[in-house]
DRENKE-287487 format. One record per residue (C-alpha): residue number from 0; x, y, z. Coordinates in Angstrom, 2 decimals, decimal comma. Layout:
+------+---------+---------+---------+
! timi !      xx !      yy !      zz !
+------+---------+---------+---------+
!  NUM !       X !       Y !       Z !
...
+------+---------+---------+---------+
//
This chain:
+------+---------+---------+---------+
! timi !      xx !      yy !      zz !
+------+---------+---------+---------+
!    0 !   98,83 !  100,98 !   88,91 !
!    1 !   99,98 !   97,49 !   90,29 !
!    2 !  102,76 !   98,52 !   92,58 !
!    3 !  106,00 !   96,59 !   91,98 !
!    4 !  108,43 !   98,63 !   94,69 !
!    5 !  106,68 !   98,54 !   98,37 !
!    6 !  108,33 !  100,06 !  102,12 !
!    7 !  106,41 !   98,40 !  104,67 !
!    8 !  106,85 !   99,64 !  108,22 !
!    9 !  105,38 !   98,19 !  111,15 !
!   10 !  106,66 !   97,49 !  115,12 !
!   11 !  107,63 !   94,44 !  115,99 !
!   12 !  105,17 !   92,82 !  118,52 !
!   13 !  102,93 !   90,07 !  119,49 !
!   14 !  100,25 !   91,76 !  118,03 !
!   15 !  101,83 !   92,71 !  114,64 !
!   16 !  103,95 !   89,98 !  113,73 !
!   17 !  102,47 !   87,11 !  112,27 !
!   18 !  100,72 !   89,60 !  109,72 !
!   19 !  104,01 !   91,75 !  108,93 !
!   20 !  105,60 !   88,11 !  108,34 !
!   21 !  103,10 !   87,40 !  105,88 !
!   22 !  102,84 !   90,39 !  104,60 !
!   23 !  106,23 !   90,15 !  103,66 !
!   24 !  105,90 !   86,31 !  102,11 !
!   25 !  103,22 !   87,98 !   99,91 !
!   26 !  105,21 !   90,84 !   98,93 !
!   27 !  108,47 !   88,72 !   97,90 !
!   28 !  110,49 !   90,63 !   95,82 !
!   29 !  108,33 !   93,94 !   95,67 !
!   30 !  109,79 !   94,38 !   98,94 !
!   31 !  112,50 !   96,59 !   98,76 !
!   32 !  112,49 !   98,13 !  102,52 !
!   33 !  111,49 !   97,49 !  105,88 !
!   34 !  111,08 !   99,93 !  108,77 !
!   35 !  110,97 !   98,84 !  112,51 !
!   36 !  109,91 !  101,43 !  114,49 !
!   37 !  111,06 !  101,44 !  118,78 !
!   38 !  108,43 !  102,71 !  120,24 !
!   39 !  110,07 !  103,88 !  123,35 !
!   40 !  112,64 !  106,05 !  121,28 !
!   41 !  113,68 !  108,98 !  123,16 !
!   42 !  111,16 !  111,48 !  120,92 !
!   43 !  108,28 !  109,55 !  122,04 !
!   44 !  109,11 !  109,84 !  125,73 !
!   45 !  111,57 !  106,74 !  126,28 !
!   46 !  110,52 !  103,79 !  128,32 !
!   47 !  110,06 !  106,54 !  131,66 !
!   48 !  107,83 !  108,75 !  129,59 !
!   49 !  105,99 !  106,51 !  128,07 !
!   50 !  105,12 !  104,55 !  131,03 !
!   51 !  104,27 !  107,39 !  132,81 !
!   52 !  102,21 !  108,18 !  130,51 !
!   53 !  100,03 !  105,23 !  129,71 !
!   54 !  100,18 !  104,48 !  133,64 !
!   55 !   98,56 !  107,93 !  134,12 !
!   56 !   96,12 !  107,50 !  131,79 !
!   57 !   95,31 !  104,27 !  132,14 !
!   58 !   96,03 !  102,61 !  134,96 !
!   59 !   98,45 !   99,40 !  135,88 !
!   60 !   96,24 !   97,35 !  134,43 !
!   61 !   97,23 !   98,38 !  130,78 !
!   62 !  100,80 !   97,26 !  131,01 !
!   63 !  100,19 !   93,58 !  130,03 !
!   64 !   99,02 !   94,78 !  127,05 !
!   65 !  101,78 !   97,50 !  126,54 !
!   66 !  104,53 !   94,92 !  126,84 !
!   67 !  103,43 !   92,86 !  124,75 !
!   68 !  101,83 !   94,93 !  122,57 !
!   69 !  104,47 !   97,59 !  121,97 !
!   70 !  107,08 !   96,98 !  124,48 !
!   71 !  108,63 !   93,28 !  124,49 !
!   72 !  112,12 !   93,39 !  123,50 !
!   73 !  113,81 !   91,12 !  121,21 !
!   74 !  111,10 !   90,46 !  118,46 !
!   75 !  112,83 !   92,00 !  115,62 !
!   76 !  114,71 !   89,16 !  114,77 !
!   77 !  112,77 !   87,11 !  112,58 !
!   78 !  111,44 !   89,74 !  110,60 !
!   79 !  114,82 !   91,46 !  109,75 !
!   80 !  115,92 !   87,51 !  109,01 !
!   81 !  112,66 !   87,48 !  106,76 !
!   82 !  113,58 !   90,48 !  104,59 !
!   83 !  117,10 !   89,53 !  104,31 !
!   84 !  116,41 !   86,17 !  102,88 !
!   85 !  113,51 !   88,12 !  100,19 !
!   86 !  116,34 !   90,47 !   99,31 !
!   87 !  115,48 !   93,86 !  101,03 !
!   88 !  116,94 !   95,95 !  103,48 !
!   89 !  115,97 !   96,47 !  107,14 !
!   90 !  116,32 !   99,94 !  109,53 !
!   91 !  115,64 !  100,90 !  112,83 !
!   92 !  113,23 !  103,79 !  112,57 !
!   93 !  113,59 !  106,69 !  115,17 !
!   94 !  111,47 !  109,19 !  113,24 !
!   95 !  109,99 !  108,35 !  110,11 !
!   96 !  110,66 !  111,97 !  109,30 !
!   97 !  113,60 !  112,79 !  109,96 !
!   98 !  116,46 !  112,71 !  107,49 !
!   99 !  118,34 !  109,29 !  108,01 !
!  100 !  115,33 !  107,39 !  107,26 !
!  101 !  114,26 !  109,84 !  104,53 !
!  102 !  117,59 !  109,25 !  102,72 !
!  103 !  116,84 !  105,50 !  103,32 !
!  104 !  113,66 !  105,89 !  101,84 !
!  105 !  114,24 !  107,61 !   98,67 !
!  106 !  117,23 !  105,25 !   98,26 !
!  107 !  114,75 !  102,64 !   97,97 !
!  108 !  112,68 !  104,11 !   95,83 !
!  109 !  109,18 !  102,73 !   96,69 !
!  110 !  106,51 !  103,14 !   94,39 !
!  111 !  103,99 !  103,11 !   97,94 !
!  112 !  104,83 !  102,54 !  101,54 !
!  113 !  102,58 !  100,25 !  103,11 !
!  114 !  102,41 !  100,79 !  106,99 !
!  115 !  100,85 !   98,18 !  109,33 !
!  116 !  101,15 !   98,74 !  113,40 !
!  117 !  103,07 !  101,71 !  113,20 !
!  118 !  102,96 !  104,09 !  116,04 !
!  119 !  104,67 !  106,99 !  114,14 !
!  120 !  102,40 !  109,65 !  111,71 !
!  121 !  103,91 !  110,25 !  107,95 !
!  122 !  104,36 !  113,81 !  107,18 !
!  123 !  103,18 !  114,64 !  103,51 !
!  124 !  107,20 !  115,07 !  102,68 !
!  125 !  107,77 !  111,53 !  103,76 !
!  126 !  104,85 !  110,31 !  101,88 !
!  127 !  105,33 !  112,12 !   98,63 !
!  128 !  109,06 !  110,17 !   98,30 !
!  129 !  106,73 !  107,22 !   97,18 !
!  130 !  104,60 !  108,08 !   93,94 !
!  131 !  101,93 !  106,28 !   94,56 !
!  132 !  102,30 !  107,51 !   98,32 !
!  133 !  101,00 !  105,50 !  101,39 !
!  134 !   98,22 !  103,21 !  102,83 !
!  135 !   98,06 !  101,69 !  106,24 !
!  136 !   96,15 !   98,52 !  107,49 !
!  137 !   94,27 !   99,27 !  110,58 !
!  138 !   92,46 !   97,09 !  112,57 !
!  139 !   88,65 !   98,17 !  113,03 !
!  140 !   85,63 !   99,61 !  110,44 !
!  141 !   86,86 !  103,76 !  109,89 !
!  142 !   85,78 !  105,70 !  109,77 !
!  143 !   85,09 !  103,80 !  113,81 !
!  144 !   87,54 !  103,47 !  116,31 !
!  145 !   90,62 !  105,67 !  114,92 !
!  146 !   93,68 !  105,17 !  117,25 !
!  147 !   96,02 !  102,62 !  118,65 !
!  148 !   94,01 !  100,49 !  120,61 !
!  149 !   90,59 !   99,84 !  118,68 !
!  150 !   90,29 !   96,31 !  119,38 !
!  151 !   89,44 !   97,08 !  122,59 !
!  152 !   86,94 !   99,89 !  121,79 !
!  153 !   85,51 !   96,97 !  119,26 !
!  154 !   85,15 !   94,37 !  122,15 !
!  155 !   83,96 !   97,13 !  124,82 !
!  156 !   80,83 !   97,68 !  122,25 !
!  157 !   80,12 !   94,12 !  122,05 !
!  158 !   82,44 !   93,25 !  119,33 !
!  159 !   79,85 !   92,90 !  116,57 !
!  160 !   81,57 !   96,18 !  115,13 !
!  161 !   84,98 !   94,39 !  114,73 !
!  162 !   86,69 !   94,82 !  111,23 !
!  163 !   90,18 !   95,95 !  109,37 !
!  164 !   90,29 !   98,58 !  106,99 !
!  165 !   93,05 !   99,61 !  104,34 !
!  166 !   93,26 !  103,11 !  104,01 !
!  167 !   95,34 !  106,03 !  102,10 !
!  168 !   97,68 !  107,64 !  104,40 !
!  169 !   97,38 !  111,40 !  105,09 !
!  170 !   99,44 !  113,12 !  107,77 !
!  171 !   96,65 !  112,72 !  110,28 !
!  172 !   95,40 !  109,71 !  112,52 !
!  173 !   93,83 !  106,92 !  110,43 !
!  174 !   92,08 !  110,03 !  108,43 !
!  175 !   92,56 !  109,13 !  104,78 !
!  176 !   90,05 !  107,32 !  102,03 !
!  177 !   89,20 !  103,81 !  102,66 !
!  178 !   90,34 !  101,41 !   99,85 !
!  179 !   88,78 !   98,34 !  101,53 !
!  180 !   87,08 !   96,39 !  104,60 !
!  181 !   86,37 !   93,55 !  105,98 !
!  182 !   84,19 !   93,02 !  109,05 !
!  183 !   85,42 !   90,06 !  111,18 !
!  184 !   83,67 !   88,10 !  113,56 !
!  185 !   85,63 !   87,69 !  116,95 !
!  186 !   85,48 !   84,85 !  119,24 !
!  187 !   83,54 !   85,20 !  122,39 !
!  188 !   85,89 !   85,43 !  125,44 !
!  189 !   89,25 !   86,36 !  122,97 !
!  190 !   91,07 !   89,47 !  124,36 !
!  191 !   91,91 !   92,76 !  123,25 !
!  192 !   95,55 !   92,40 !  122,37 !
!  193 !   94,54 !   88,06 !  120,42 !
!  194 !   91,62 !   90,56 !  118,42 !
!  195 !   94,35 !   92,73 !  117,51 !
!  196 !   96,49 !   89,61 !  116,22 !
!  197 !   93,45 !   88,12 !  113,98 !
!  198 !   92,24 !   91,98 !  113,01 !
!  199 !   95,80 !   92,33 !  111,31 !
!  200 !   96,32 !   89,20 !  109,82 !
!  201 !   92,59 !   88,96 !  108,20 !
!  202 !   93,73 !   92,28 !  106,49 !
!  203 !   96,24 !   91,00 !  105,03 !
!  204 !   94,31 !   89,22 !  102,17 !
!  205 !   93,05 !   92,97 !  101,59 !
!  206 !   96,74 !   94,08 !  100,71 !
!  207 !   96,84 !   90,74 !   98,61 !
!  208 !   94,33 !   92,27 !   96,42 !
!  209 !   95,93 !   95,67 !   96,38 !
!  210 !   99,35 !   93,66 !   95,57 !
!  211 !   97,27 !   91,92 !   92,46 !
!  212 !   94,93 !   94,26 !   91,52 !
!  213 !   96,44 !   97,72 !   92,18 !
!  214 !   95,22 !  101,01 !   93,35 !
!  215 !   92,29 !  102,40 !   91,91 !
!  216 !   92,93 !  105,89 !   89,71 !
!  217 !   90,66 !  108,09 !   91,79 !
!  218 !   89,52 !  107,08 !   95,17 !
!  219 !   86,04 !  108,43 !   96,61 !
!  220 !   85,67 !  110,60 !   99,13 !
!  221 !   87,03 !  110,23 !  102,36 !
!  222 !   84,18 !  109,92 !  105,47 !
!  223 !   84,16 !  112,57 !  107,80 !
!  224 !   86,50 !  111,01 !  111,12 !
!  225 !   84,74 !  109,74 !  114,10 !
!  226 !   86,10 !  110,74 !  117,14 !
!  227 !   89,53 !  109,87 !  118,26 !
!  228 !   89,51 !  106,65 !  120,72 !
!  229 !   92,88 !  106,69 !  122,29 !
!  230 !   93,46 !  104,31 !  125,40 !
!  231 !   91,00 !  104,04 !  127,93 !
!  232 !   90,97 !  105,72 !  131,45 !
!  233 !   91,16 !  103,21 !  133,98 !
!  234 !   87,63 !  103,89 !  134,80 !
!  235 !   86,52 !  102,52 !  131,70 !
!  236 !   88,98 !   99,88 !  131,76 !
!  237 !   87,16 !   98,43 !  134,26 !
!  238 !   83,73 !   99,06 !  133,49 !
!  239 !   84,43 !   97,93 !  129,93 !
!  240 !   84,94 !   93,89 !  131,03 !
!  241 !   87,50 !   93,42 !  128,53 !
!  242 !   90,67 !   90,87 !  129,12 !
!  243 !   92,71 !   92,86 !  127,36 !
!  244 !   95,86 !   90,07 !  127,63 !
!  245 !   95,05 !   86,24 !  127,78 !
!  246 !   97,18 !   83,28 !  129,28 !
!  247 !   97,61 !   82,33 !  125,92 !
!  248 !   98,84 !   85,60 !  124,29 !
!  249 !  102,03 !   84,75 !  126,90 !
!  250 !  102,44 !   81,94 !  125,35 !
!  251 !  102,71 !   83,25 !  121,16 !
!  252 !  105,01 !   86,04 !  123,64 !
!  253 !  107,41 !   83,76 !  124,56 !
!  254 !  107,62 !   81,70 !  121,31 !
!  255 !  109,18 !   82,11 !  118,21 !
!  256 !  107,26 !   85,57 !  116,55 !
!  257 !  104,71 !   85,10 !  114,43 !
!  258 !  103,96 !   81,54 !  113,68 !
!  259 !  101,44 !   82,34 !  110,79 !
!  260 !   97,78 !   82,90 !  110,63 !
!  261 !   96,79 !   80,75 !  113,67 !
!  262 !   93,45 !   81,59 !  115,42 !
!  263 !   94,19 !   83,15 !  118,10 !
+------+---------+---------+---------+
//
């Protein structure tokens, strides 16, 4: 089936934009919703929690990459300005589960939901509102480097592991069958959060050919999950010699979001 309704849901960042912009271009008028998730929404902790959190875990040396990663206000702009001008609708999304955004969603009427940088897990009722359900571009080879940072566990191995992956969505971490990957060479020297930029937008092209050739009838089997790679201690934020934010990852910060597919 050639989906011709599609919900795609991502967060608005310097990592994610450029892709969900293009995304969106490619989509054109099988776009019928888009879902910006706020990542410090009070159920995930607020800005206090969340910092305290990652700070914790981490250490200060993660924040860089948090703000502009997850964090950096006043990005959703040009994306809501995107899917107005296609024709679709754009929401806030506090909990992808919950009812107001349910009600949204089956409004809608998506044949899949599509989600790309999204920090929030589908529950099987959420994904079932879209017949053909849900698949989510992430940015490394699964069943490797599962979680929200796995350009940096890419990098921290020596990068020659780097790749995207579009995957079925089931309501666990990056656990479902992969459709299709790409592996992806990455620049000596680039950071963390600029690998995270290219990983998304060179996965794009695979939605393209999801967009034009349509899911296959039966998938194959999923592969058994790696292990979970969340963010690093700061112990192994050191060790790891990874710049996880660049000079020039400021700069595509404080311009206009997402320019296009520009090399990072």
């Amino acid at each position: 089936m050639i989906p011709s309704r599609i919900a795609l849901l991502t967060l608005p960042s310097v990592i994610s934009d450029a892709a969900s912009l293009a995304a969106m271009r490619l989509l054109g008028p099988r776009l019928v919703l888009l879902g910006l998730s706020d990542p410090m929404r009070p159920a995930a902790g607020g800005v206090l929690g969340q910092l305290r959190r990652r700070i914790g875990q981490s250490g200060p040396r993660i924040l860089p990459y948090l703000a502009l990663g997850y964090g950096l206000p006043g990005r959703a702009g040009r994306l809501r300005h995107t899917a107005a001008a296609i024709g679709a609708p754009s929401a806030a999304v506090a909990d992808v589960n919950g009812a107001a955004f349910r009600d949204m969603l089956a409004a809608a009427r998506p044949d899949l939901i599509v989600t790309l940088h999204f920090d929030q897990i589908l529950a099987d009722e959420t994904l079932a509102l879209a017949p053909k359900g849900g698949v989510n571009l992430h940015p490394s080879l699964l069943p490797a480097h599962r979680g929200p940072i796995p350009a940096f566990w890419a990098l921290a191995e020596g990068g020659a592991g780097a790749g995207v992956s579009l995957h079925r969505m089931v309501a666990r971490i990056d656990a479902g069958t992969v459709l299709a990957q790409r592996r992806v060479a990455l620049p000596p020297g680039i950071s963390a959060l600029a690998a995270a930029r290219l990983l998304h937008l060179e996965g794009v092209g695979l939605l393209a050919s999801l967009v034009a050739g349509g899911l296959p009838e039966t998938d194959a089997p999923a592969a058994a999950p790696r292990p979970y790679c969340g963010f690093p201690d700061a112990m192994t934020l050191r060790a790891s010699g990874v710049t996880l934010v660049a000079w020039r990852d400021w700069g595509l910060a404080l311009g206009a979001a997402g320019r296009g597919p520009e090399a990072p």
